[in-house]
ZADO-1210 file (C-alpha; in nm, 4 decimals, padded with zeros to 6 digits):
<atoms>
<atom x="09.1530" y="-03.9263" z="09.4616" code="UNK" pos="1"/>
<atom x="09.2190" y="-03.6216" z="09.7343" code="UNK" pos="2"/>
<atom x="09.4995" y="-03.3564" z="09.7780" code="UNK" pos="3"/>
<atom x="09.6769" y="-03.3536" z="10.1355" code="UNK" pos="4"/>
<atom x="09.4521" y="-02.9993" z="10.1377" code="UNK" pos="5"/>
<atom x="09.1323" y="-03.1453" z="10.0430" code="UNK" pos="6"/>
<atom x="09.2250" y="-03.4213" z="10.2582" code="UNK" pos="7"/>
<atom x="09.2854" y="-03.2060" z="10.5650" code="UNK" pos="8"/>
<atom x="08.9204" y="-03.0020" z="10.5027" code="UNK" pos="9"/>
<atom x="08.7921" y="-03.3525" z="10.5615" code="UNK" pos="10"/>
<atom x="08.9662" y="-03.4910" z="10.8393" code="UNK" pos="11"/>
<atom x="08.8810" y="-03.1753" z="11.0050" code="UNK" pos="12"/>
<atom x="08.5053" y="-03.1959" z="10.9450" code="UNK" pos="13"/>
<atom x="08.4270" y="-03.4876" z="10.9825" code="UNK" pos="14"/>
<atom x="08.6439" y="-03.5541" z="11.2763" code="UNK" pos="15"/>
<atom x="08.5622" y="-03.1909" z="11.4316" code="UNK" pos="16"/>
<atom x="08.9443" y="-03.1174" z="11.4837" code="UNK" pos="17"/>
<atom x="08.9068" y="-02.7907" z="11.6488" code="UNK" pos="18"/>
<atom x="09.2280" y="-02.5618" z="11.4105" code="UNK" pos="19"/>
<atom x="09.2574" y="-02.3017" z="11.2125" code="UNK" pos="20"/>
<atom x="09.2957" y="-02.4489" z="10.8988" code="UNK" pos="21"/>
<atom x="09.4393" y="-02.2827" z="10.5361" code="UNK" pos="22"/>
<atom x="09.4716" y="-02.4590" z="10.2099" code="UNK" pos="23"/>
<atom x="09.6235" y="-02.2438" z="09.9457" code="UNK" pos="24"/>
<atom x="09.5216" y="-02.3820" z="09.6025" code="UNK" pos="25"/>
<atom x="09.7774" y="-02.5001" z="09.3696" code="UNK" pos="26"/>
<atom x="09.7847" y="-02.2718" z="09.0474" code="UNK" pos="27"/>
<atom x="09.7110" y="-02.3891" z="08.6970" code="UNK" pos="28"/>
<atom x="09.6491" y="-02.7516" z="08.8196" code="UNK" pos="29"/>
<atom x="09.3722" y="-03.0042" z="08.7158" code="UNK" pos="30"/>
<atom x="09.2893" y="-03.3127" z="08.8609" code="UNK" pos="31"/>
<atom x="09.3230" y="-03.5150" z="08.5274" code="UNK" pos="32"/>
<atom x="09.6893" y="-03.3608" z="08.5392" code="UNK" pos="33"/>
<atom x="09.9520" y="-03.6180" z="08.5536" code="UNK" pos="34"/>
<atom x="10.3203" y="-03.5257" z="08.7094" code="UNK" pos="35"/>
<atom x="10.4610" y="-03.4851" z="08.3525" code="UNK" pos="36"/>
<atom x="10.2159" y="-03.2148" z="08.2600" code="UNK" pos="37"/>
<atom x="10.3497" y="-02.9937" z="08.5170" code="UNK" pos="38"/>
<atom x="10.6330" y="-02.8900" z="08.3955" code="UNK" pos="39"/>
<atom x="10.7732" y="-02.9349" z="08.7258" code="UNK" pos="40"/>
<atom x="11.0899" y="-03.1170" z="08.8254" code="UNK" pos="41"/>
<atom x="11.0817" y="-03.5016" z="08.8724" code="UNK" pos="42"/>
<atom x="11.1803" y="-03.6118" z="09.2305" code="UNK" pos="43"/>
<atom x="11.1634" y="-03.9433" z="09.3696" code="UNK" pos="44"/>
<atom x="10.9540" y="-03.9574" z="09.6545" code="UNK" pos="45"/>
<atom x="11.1239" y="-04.2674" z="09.7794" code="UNK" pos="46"/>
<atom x="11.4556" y="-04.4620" z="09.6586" code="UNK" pos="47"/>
<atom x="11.2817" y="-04.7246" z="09.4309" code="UNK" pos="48"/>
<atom x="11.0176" y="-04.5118" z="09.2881" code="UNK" pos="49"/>
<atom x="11.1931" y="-04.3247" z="09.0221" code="UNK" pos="50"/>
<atom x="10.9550" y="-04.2335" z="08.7848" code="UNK" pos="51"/>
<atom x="10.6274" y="-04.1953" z="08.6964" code="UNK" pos="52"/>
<atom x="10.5244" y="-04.5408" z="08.5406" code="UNK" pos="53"/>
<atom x="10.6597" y="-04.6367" z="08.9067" code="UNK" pos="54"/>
<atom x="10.4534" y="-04.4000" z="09.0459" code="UNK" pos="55"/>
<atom x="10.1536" y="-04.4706" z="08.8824" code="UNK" pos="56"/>
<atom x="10.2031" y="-04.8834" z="08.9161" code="UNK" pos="57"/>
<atom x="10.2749" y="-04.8975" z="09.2684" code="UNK" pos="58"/>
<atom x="09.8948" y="-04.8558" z="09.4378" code="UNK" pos="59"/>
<atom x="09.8493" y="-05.1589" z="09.2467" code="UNK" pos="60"/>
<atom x="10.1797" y="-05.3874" z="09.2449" code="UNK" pos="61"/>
<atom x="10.2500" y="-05.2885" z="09.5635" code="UNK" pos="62"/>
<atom x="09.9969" y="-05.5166" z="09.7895" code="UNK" pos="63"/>
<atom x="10.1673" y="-05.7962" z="09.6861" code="UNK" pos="64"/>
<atom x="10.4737" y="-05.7127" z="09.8458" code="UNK" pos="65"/>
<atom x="10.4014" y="-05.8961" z="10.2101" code="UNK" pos="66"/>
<atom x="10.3912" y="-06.2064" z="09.9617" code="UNK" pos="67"/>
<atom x="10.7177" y="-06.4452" z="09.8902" code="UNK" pos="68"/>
<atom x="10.6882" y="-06.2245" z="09.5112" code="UNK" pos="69"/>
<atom x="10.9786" y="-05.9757" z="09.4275" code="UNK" pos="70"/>
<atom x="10.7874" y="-05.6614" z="09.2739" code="UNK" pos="71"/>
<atom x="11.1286" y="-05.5401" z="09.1262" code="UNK" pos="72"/>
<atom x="11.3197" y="-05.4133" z="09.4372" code="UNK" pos="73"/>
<atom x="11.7183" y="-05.4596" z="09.3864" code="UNK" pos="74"/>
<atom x="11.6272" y="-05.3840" z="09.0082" code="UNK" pos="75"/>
<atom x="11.6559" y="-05.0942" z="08.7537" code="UNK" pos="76"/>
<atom x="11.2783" y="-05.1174" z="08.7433" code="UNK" pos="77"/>
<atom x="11.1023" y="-05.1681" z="09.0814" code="UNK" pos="78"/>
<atom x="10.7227" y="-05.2104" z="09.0257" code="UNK" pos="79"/>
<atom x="10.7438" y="-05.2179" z="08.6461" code="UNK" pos="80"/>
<atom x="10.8598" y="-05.6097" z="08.7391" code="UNK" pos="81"/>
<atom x="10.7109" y="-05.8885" z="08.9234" code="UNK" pos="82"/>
<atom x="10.8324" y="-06.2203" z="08.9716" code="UNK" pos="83"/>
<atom x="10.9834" y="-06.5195" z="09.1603" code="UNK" pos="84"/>
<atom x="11.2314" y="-06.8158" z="09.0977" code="UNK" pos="85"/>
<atom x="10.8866" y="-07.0618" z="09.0697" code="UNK" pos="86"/>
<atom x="10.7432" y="-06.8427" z="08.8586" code="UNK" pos="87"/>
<atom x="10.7007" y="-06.9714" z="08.4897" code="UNK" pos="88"/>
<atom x="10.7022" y="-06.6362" z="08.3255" code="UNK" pos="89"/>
<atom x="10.5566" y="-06.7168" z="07.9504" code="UNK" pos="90"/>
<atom x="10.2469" y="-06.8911" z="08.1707" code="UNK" pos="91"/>
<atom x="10.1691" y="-06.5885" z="08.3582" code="UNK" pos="92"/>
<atom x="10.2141" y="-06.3533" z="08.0596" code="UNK" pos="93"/>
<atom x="09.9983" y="-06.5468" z="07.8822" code="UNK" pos="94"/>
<atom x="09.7132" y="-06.5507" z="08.1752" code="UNK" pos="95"/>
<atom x="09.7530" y="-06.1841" z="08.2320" code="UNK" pos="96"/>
<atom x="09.7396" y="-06.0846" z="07.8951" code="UNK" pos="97"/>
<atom x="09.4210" y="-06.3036" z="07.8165" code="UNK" pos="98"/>
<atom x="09.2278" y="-06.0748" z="08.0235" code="UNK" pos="99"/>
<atom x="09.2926" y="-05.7746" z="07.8343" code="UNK" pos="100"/>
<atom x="09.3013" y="-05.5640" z="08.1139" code="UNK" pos="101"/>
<atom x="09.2900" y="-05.1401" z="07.9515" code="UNK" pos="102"/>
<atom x="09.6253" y="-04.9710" z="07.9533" code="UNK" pos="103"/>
<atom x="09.9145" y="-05.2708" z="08.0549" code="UNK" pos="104"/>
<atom x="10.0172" y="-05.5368" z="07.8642" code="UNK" pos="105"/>
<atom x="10.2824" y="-05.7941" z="08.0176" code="UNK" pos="106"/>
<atom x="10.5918" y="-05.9022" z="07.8459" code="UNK" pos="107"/>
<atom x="10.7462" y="-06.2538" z="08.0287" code="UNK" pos="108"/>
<atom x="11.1105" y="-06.1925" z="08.1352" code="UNK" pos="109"/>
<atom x="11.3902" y="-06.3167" z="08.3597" code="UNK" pos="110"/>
<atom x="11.5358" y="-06.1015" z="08.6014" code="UNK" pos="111"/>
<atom x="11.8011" y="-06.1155" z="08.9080" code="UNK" pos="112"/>
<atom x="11.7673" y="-05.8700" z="09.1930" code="UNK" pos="113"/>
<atom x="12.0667" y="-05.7876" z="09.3741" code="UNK" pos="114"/>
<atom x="11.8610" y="-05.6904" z="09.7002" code="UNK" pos="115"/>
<atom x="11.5232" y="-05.6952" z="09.8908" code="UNK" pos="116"/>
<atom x="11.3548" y="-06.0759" z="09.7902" code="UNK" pos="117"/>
<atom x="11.5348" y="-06.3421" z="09.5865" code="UNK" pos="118"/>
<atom x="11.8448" y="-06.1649" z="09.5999" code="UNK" pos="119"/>
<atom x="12.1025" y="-06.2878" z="09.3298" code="UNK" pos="120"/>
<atom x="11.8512" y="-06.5697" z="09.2575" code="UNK" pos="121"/>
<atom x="11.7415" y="-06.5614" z="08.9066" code="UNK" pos="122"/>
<atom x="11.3622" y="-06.5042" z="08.8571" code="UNK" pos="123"/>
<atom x="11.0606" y="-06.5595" z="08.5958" code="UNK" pos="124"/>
<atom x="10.8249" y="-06.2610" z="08.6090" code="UNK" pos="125"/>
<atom x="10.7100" y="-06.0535" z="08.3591" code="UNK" pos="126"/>
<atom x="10.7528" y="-05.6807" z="08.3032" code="UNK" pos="127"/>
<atom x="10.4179" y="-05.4439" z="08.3101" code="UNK" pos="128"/>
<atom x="10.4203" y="-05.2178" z="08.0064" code="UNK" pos="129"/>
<atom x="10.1438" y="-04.9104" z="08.0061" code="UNK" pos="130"/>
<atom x="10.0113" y="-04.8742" z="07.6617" code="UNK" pos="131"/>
<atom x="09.7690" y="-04.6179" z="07.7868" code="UNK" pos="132"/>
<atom x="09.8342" y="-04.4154" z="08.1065" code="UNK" pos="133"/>
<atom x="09.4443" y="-04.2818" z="08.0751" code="UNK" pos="134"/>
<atom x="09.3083" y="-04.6161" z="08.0375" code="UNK" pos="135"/>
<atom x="09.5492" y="-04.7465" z="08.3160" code="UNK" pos="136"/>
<atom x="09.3515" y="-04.8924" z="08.6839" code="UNK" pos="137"/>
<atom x="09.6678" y="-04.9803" z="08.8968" code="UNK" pos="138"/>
<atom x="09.4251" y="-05.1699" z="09.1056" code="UNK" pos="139"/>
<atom x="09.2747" y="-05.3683" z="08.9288" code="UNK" pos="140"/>
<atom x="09.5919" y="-05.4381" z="08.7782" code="UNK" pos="141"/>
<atom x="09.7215" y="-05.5467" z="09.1003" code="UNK" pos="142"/>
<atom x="09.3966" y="-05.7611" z="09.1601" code="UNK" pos="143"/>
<atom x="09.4311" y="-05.9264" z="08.8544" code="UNK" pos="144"/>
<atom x="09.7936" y="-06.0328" z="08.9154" code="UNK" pos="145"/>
<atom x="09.6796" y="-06.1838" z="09.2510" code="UNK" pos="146"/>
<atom x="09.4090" y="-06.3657" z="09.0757" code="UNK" pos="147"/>
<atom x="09.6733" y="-06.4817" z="08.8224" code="UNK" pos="148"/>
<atom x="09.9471" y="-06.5843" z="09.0424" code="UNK" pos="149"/>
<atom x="09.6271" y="-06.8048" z="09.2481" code="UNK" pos="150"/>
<atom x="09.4851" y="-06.9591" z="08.9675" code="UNK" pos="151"/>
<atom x="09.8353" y="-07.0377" z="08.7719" code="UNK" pos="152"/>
<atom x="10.0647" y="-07.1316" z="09.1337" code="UNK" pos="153"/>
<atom x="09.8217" y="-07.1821" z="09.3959" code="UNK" pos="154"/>
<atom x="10.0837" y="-07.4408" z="09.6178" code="UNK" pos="155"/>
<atom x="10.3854" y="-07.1873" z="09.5636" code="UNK" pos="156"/>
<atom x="10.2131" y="-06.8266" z="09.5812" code="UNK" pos="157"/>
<atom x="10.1815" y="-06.7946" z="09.9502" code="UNK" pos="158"/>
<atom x="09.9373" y="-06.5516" z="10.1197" code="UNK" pos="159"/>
<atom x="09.9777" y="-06.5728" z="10.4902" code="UNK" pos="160"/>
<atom x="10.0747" y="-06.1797" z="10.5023" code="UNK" pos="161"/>
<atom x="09.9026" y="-06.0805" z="10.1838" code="UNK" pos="162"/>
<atom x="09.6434" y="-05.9025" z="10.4029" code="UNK" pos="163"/>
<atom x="09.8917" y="-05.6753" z="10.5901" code="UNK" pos="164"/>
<atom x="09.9003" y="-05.4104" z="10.2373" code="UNK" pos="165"/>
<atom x="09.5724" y="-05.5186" z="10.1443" code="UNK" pos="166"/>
<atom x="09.3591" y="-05.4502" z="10.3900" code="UNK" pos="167"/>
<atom x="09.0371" y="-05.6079" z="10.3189" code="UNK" pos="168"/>
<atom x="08.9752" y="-05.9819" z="10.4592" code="UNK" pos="169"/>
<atom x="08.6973" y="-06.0088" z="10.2282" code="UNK" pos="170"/>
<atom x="08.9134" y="-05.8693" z="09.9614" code="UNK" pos="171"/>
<atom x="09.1522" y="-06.1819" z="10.0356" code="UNK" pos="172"/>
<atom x="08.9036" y="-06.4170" z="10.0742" code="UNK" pos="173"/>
<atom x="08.8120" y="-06.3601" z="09.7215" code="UNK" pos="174"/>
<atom x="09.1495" y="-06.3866" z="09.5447" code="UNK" pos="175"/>
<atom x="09.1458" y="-06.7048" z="09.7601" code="UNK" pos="176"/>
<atom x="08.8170" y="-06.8343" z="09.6437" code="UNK" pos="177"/>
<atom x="08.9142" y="-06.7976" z="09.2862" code="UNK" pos="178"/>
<atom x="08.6556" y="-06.5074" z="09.2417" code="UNK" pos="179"/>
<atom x="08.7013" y="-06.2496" z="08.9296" code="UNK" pos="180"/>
<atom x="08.8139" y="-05.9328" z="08.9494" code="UNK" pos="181"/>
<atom x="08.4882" y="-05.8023" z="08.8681" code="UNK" pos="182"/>
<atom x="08.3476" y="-05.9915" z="09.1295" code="UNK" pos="183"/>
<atom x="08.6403" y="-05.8583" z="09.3872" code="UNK" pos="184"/>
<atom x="08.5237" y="-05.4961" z="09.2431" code="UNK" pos="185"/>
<atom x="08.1958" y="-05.5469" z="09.3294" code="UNK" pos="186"/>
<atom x="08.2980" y="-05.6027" z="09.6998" code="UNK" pos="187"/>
<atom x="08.3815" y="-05.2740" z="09.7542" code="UNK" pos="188"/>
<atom x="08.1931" y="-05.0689" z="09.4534" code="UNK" pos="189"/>
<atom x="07.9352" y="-04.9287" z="09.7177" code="UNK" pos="190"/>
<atom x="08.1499" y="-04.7806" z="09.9754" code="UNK" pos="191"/>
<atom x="08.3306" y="-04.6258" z="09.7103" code="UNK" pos="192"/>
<atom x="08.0241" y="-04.4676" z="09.5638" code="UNK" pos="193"/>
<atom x="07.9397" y="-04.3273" z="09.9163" code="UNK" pos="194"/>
<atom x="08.2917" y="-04.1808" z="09.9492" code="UNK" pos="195"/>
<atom x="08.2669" y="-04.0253" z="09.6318" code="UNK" pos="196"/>
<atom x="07.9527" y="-03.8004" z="09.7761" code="UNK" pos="197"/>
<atom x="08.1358" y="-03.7607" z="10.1385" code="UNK" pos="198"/>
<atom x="08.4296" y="-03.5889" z="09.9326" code="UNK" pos="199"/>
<atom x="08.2181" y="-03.3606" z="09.6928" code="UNK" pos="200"/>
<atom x="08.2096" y="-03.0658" z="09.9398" code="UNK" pos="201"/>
<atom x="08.5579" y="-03.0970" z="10.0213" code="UNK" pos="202"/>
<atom x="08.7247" y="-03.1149" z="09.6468" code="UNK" pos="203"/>
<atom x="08.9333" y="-02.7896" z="09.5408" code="UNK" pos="204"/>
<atom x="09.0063" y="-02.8376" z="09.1818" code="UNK" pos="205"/>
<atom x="08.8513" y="-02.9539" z="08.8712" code="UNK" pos="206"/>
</atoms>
């Protein structure tokens, strides 16, 4: 929710880093801006994120990847896919698509990576559409498939590293429990309230 050049006012507040610090403002740009509404050239900012549905899916698909899940590495379409070879795709559609979670639905497919996890081993998954990019929480999308994959494959999913992207026992314990999402949100929907005030007198841009 921060530049690098808001970040940097912050870090050096807050942390009283003693340097001259300049951030020149980025013309003509909004906050609600997207990449594509730039104008400006796509480039990827790593080898298997190569475009912006990537882009915008990874915060989310991407804590699962300490887990024995492929998230679409060795495939046309990293982090628009999820899946494994125990993985029975049409159930976990189904599951994910029962929430009616805003912005993704998820289409069951079969897919073989050729690198990363399950190399050359065919996989169920399913492949995570956007239908609306405003409407979109990568997330919560990314909670919800951990909550998913527990309830549907709780002997095969396993979680020993899930923790290292994560980042939040309590966040794990949860998906472990069987919580909700909304009751996962809850866990941290006061801290993020109080960051949203520390950040107020360091935001640059609409």
């Amino acid at each position: 929710g921060m530049t690098a050049g808001e970040l940097a006012r912050m870090f050096r507040d807050e942390m009283k880093i003693d340097v001259e610090l300049e951030v020149i403002p980025v013309a003509g740009w909004k906050r609600s801006m997207l990449f594509d509404k730039t104008g400006l050239t796509w480039m990827n900012p790593s080898p298997n994120m190569r475009c912006l549905n990537q882009a915008l899916l990874y915060p989310g698909v991407g804590l699962l990847e300490m887990t024995n899940l492929s998230v679409g590495r060795g495939t046309d379409t990293p982090f628009e896919l999820v899946g494994a070879p125990w993985i029975r795709e049409r159930d976990l559609a189904a599951h994910l698509n029962a929430v009616g979670l805003p912005g993704v639905r998820f289409v069951p497919v079969r897919f073989t990576p050729t690198s990363a996890k399950f190399p050359n081993e065919a996989c169920g998954g399913v492949n995570i559409i956007i239908t609306d990019r405003a409407k979109l929480d990568p997330l919560r999308t990314g909670i919800q498939l951990m909550c998913s994959l527990k309830a549907l494959f709780p002997d095969a999913w396993q979680t020993k590293n899930l923790n290292r992207l994560l980042g939040s026992k309590k966040v794990q314990a949860a998906v472990l429990e069987g919580k909700s999402v909304a009751e996962i949100e809850s866990l941290w929907s006061e801290e993020l309230a109080s960051f949203k005030t520390r950040r107020a007198g360091f935001l640059m841009y609409e």
